[in-house]
N, C-alpha and C positions, 0 to 999 in steps of 0.2 A: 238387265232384263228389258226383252223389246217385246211389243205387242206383234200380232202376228199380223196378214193384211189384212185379215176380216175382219179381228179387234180395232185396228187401227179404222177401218172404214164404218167401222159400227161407232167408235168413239168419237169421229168427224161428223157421221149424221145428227147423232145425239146433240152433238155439238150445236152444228144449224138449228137444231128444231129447239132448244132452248132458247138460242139468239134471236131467232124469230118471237115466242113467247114474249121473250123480255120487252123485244121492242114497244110489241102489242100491246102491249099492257101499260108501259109509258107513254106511248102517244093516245092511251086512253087518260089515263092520269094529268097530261098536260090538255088535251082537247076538256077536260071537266074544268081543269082549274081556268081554264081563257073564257070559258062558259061564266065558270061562279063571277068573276071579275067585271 
């Protein structure tokens, strides 16, 4: 089974907007823990 292009292009956005998230959220985590230190 394959996704279709607009599955596939919906599952690459999705994608990005998570990665982005994730990052945010670690370089929040890392900028508090250089703070607490």
């Amino acid at each position: 089974m394959q996704p279709t292009l607009l599955q596939s292009a919906t599952l690459s956005h999705w994608g990005a907007l998570v990665r982005r998230h994730w990052n945010y959220a670690l370089g929040q985590r890392l900028d508090w823990l250089r703070r607490k230190t």
